[in-house]
Structure formats: structure tokens, C-alpha cells
BAVO-12660 format. One record per residue (C-alpha): x, y, z; residue in three letters. Coordinates in pm, whole numbers, padded with zeros to 5 digits, always signed. Layout:
residues N
XYZAla;...
END
This chain:
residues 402
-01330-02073-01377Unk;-01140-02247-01649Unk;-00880-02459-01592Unk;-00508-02342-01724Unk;-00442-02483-02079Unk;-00205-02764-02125Unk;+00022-02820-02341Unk;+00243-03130-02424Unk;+00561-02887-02590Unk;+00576-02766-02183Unk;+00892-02818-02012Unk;+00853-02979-01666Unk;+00963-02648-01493Unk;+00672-02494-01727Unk;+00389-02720-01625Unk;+00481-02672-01289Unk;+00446-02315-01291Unk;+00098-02301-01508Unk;+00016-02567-01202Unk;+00081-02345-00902Unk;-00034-02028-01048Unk;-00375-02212-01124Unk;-00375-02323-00718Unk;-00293-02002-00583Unk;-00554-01850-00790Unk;-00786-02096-00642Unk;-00839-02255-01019Unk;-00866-02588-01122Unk;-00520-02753-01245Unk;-00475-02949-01529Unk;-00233-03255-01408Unk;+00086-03349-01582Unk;+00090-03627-01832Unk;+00469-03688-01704Unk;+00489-03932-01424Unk;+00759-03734-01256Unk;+00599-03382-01306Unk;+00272-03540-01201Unk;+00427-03617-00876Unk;+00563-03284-00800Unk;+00230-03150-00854Unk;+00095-03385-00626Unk;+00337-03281-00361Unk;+00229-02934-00441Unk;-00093-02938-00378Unk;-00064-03128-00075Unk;+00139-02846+00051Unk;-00082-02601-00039Unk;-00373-02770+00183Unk;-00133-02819+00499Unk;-00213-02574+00797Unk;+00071-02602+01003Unk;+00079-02451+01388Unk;+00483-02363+01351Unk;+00689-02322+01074Unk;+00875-02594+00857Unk;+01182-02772+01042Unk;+01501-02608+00839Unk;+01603-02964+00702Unk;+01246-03012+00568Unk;+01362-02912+00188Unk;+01703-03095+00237Unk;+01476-03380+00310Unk;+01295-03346+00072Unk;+01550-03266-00200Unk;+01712-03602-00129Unk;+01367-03800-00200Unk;+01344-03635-00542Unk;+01660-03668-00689Unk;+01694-04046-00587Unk;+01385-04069-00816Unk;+01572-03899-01077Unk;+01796-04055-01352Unk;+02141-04004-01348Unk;+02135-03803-01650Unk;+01854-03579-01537Unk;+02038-03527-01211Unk;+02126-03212-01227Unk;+01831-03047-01415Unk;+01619-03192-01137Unk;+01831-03005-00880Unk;+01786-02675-01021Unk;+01417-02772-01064Unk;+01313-02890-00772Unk;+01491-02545-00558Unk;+01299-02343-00783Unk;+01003-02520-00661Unk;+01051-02509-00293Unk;+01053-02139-00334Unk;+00777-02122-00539Unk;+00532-02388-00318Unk;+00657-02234-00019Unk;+00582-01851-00143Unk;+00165-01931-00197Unk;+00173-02204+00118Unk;+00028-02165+00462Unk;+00355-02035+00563Unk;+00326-01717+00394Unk;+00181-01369+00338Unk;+00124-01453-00027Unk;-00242-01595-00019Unk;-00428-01649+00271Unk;-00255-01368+00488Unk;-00266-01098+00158Unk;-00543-00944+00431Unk;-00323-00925+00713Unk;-00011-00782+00519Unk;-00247-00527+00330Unk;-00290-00436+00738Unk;+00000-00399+00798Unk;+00137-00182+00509Unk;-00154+00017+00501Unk;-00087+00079+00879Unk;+00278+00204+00780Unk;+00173+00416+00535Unk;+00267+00766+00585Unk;+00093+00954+00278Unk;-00043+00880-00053Unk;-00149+01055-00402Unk;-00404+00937-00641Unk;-00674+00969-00888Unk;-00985+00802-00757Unk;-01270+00702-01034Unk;-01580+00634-00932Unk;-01810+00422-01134Unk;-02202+00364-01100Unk;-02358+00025-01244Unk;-02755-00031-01254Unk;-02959-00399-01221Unk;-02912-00398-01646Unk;-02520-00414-01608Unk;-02492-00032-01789Unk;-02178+00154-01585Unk;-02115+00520-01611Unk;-01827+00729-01477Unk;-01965+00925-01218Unk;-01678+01103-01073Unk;-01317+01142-01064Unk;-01108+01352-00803Unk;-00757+01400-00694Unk;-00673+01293-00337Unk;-00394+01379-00129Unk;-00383+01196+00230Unk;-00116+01227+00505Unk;-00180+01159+00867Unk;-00509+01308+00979Unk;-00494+01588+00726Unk;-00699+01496+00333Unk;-00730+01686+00042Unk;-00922+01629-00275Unk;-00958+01793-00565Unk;-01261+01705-00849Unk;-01261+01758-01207Unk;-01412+02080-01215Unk;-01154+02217-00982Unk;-01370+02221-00655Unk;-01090+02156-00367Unk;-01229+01993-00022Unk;-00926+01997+00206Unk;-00971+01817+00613Unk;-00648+01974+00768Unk;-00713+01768+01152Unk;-00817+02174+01253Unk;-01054+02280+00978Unk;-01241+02131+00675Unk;-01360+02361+00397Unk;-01429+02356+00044Unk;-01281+02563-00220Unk;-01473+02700-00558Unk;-01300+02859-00760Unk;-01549+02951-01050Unk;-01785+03136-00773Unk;-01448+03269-00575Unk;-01604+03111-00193Unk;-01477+02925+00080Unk;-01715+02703+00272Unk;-01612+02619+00652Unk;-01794+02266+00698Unk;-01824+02076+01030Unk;-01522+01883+01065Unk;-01652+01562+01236Unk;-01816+01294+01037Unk;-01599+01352+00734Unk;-01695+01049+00506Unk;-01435+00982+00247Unk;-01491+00785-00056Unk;-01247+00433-00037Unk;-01047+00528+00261Unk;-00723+00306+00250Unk;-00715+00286+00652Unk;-01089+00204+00734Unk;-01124-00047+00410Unk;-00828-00244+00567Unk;-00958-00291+00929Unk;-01296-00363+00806Unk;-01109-00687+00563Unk;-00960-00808+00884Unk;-01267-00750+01106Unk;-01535-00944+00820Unk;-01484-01318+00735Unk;-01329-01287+00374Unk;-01163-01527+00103Unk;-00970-01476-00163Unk;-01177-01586-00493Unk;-00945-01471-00804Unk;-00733-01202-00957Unk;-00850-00922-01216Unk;-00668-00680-01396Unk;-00712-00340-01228Unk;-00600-00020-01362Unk;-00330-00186-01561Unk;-00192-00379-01292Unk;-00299-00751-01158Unk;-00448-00735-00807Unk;-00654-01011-00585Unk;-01017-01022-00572Unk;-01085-01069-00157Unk;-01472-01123-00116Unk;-01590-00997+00233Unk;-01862-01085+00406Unk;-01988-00850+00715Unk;-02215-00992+00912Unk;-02537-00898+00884Unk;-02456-00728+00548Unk;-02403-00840+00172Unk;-02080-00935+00082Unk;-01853-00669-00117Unk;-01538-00728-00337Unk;-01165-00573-00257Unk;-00881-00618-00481Unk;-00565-00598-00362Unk;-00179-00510-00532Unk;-00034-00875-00384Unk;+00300-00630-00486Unk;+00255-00364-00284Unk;-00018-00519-00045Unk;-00244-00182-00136Unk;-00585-00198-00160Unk;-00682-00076-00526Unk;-01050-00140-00587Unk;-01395-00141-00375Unk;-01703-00259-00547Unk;-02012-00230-00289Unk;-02280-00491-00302Unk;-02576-00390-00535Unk;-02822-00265-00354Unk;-03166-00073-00473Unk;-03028-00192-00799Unk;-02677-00023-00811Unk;-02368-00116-00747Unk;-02098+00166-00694Unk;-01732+00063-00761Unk;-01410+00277-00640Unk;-01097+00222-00862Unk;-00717+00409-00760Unk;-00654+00419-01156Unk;-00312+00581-01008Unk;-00191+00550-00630Unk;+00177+00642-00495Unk;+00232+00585-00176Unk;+00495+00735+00092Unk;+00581+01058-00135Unk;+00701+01474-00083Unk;+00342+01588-00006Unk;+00365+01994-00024Unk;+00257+02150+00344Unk;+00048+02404+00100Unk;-00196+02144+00001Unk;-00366+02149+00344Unk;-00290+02535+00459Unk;-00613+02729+00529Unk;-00524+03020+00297Unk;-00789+03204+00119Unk;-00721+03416-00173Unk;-00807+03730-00204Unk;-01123+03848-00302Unk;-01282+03524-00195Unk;-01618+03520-00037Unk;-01599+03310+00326Unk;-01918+03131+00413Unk;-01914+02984+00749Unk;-02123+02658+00781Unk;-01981+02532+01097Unk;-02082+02697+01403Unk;-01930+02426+01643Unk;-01582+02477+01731Unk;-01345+02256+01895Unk;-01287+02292+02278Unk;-01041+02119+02495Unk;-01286+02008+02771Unk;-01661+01931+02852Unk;-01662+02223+03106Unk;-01535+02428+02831Unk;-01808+02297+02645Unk;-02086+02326+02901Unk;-01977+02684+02972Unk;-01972+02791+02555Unk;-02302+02606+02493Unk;-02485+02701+02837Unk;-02603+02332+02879Unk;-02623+02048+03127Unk;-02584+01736+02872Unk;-02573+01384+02905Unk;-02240+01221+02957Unk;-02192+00910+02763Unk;-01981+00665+03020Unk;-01676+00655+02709Unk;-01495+00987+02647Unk;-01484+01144+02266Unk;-01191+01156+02094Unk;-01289+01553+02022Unk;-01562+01780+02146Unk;-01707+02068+01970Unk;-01930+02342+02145Unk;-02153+02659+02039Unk;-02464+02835+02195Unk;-02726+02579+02250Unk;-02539+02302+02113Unk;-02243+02010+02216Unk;-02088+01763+01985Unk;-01912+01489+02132Unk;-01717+01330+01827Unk;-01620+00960+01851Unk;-01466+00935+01522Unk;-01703+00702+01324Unk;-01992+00843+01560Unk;-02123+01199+01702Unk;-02337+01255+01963Unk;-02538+01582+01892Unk;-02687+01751+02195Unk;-02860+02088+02167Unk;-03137+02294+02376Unk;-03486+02186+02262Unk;-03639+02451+02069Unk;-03981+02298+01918Unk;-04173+02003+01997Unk;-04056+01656+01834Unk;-04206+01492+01506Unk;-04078+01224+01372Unk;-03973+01192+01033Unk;-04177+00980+00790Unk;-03954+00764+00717Unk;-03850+00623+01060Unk;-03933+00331+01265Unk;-04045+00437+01618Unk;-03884+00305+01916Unk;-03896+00469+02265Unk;-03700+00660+02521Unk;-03785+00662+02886Unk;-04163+00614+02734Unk;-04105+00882+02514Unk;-04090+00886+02103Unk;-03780+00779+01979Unk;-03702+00845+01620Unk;-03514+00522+01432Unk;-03333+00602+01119Unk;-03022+00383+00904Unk;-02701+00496+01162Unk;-02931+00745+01308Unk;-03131+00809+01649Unk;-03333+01086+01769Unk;-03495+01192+02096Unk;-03577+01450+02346Unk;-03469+01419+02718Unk;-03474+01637+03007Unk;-03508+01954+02758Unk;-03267+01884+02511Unk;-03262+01718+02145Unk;-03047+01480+02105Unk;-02909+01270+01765Unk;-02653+00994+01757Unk;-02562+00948+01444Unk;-02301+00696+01290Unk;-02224+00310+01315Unk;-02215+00309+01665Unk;-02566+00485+01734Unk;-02713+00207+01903Unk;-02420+00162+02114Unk;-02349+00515+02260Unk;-02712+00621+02304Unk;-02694+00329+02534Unk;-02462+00488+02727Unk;-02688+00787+02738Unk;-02987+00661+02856Unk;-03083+00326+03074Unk;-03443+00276+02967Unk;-03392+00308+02569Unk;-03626+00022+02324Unk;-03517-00058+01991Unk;-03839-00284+01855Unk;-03752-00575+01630Unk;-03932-00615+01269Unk;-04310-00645+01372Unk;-04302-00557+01714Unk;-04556-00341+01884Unk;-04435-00101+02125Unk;-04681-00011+02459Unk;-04905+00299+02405Unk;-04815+00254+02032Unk;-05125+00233+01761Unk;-05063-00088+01514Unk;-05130+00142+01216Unk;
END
């Protein structure tokens, strides 16, 4: 990046601030050509690089107030003062000591973690290998608690309510009941900031976003390719999500407006269909408050995974245990198993096991069953003892090479 521009008509308390504005956005300096300024900056950046284990004895700036003005001439006494307490704020608001840089992740945590409810218009933006972007789609979203409500362009309302999910068309006059586990929202505030604090990330510059400055925070999952998340260093909201470009696009998420802890209307997530609308039900599974309720609605003998679901949902022939970013489907096994063409083949108690991105599929003591999620591996574990995964080029027994 290039370095901030000099310029010899600067005041002292001017150089000073082009100098720690260039440090705290990780860019390259230009040093003073004033003796006295060039030592601050030195004493700057050497605070900048400290890591500490406790905080700053209280008579460190006294200390080091004293040091600077003995250096000073009389006559600049008192302009030095002034100057060097606006500088002790400054270095120690982007130092180790503070949320300002390094610990923007863990304060975007922790505000995002108070937040109660939010409003905003949510653009989504496509960009291919060439660098061409187009505007793909932009919705409405109202969040609060468990409940989320969006609304798109055309006027197509999708509303999660903790109880029920449906969509809402108003050109066509239906109501769609959907399945309410596995609800995938584009840029959600919550899961965007525990995955920053779970993934090694660093800060690498600051962009304008929407109108507003924000931090660029490059994480790195492992496994994964690394992503981009800007951040409001104001309001320690997370603003922007680029993904990494894969099969030659890259999709970015941008809150061109966000207000946060607002009057929310109870309407905006009420179940209430107008009249004349047409109701099609898409979601035969409906919550139940036990896995003997469960068992008894469904009429099956399922597999227990050892950790219990945050919800279960039950209809004839079929059990969904919901674990929030993973469901365990479980259902009566009503045709013989094929796998799909596009999965890898693994095996389950010696039988096939179909291998799928977040997805695996088997059948077991006369039922089907599909884990689907980030934790598939995981909980099908729990399922079954005798379950092989094979790695890239492995040959499973009683498997053909081709």
C-alpha cells in the first residue's frame, strides 16, 4: 500500500497523526524530518509493537510526560504539553491495550452478542474470474431474537417466527409453510462473528463501505480459503462479507443500511394470512416436545445420537432431530438405495454409504437416514460405530477401482 504523503507545511501534531493512522492501518509511515517529531514517532511505533501481559502502571504517561518536556525548549513548553496528552490518547487508543485494532474481532463479539434486533437492506453482489460484478439481489431484513423476516424486491416476504417459517407471494396470493430447521440466511450478523473469533484472522486495511469507513479482517478457516469481513470500528458491526472465489465467482454481501437495537413491529413475524390466499403446506414435520412423542407420531425405532437436539420434529415415517447448524433425517426405508452420481462412496457397517459436501446418506436396520450440515461427519458418528470415510484415492474393501 502507499505510504501517507508528507508534507513539510505539517504541524508536529499533524505529522503525528498522518503517522499513527498509517500504523494502525498497517501502512508504511513516512518519518518526520523534525528531530523532535521523529522521536515521538519512534516512541510510537515502539508502542504499537509492545504485547504487554497487564496493563500500563498509572504513572507510566506521567513518566513519560516528564521525559518529553525536559527535551523541550522553554518556549515550546507548553505546546509540547498539550501535544504530547493528545498523543498518549491517541498511541494508547490503536495499542495492544485496546479494542481498537487487534481486538476489533473480539469487540465485534461482543456487541454483536448484545444485540437485540436489527433492520437493513442487504445487497448482494456476484463477481466472475474476469472481475465483471452484477447486482444479484437485494432484500429487506428484519432480525430479533430467534424470529427473521425478509422481504425481496419483488415483494416476496420469507418470515422464520422460532414456530413457523413460510413465504409470502403476493402477485400469486399463496403462502408456503417450509421446514423450519436448516434455515440458511444470507450474512447472518451472529454466525459471521463466532466464525471471526473461531478462524485465525488479521486485520489488513480499511475500505469505504456503503458510505461509511470499516476494517478489512482477512480470515482464514482452516482447511478453507481465506474470506474478507469489514467491520464499522464505530459501532463494532460487521458490514461486509466477500466469500473466497471459488468455481470462478466470488459472492460479496454488503448492509448498504443497518440499524441496530430499534421498535421492531410484533406484525412483522405474525403468521397471518390474508384472505383469499392460497396455503400450500411444504412441511410435513412438526415440532414435538419429546423423542417418545416423536417415536409414537412417526411409528419408528430410530437411532439415538449420544448428544440431544436442540428441537425435534416428527411425521408418519419420518424424525428430524435438529441440531441447529445440523439435522439428522431419519425416515422408514421405502426403496432400495442408489447413490447419487455425484458422491464419493464410503461405507456403513459394510454397507454403501453415500458422501456428499455437508451431506451423508445410508440405510440401517430399515431406515434411511441423511445427516446433513457442518457437523455431518460428527453426529453420524454418534449414530453408528463402524462408519468409513475414505481419504482422496483410497480404495474401500469389496469396492471396484473404476
Amino acid at each position: 500500500m502507499k505510504p501517507f504523503e508528507n508534507s513539510s507545511s505539517k504541524s508536529p501534531e499533524q505529522e503525528l497523526d498522518d503517522f499513527i493512522d498509517a500504523l494502525a492501518m498497517e501502512q508504511q509511515p513516512i518519518e518526520s524530518n523534525a528531530q523532535d517529531v521523529a522521536e515521538l514517532q519512534s516512541l510510537t511505533r515502539n508502542i504499537k509493537s509492545l504485547r504487554p501481559t497487564s496493563e500500563p502502571r498509572k504513572d507510566f504517561s506521567l513518566e513519560l510526560q516528564a521525559k518529553l518536556i525536559k527535551k523541550a525548549k522553554p518556549h515550546e513548553l507548553l505546546s509540547w504539553r498539550a501535544l504530547v496528552a493528545c498523543i498518549l490518547v491517541i498511541v494508547f487508543s490503536m495499542s495492544p491495550w485496546s479494542h481498537t485494532n487487534k481486538d476489533l474481532v473480539l469487540a465485534m463479539g461482543q456487541s454483536v452478542k448484545q444485540l437485540q434486533n436489527y433492520h437493513g437492506i442487504l445487497q448482494k453482489v456476484s463477481t466472475n474470474a474476469a472481475g465483471e460484478s452484477q447486482v444479484i439481489q437485494r432484500i429487506e431484513i428484519w432480525s430479533e431474537a430467534n424470529k427473521y423476516a425478509t422481504r425481496s424486491e419483488d415483494g416476496i416476504v420469507t418470515v422464520n417466527n422460532g414456530e413457523r417459517r413460510w413465504t409470502s407471494q403476493p402477485k400469486s396470493k399463496e403462502i408456503t409453510l417450509l421446514p423450519i430447521y436448516l434455515d440458511q440466511h444470507d450474512f447472518d450478523l451472529q454466525k459471521e462473528a463466532k466464525r471471526a473469533q473461531q478462524y485465525p484472522h488479521q486485520i489488513v486495511g480499511q475500505d469505504s463501505i456503503a458510505g461509511r469507513t470499516a476494517t478489512r479482517i482477512e480470515i482464514a478457516p482452516p482447511g478453507g480459503l481465506p474470506y474478507y469481513l469489514w467491520i464499522d470500528p464505530v459501532t463494532h458491526m460487521p458490514v461486509q462479507l466477500q466469500t473466497a472465489m471459488q468455481k470462478s465467482l466470488q459472492t460479496t454481501y454488503t448492509f448498504v443500511t443497518l440499524q441496530t437495537d430499534i421498535e421492531v413491529p410484533n406484525s412483522t413475524f405474525n403468521y397471518d394470512p390474508p384472505d383469499g390466499y392460497q396455503i400450500i403446506d411444504q412441511n410435513p414435520d412438526k415440532r414435538v416436545a419429546s423423542l417418545d412423542e416423536a417415536i409414537t407420531v412417526s411409528g419408528l425405532s430410530p437411532l439415538q445420537p449420544a448428544e440431544k437436539p436442540q428441537r425435534l420434529f416428527a411425521s408418519s415415517n419420518r424424525i428430524v432431530f435438529d441440531f441447529e447448524n445440523t439435522i439428522v433425517i431419519e425416515s422408514k426405508a421405502m426403496a432400495p438405495f442408489v447413490l447419487s452420481p455425484l458422491a464419493i462412496r464410503g461405507q456403513v457397517e459394510e454397507l454403501p454409504l453415500e458422501i456428499l459436501p455437508d451431506s451423508l446418506r445410508w440405510q440401517q436396520n430399515g431406515l434411511e437416514i441423511k445427516v446433513q450440515g457442518q457437523r455431518s461427519e460428527e453426529l453420524a458418528k454418534q449414530l453408528t460405530n463402524n462408519i468409513v470415510i475414505p481419504q482422496v484415492g483410497q480404495v474401500l474393501p469389496n469396492q471396484p477401482a473404476g
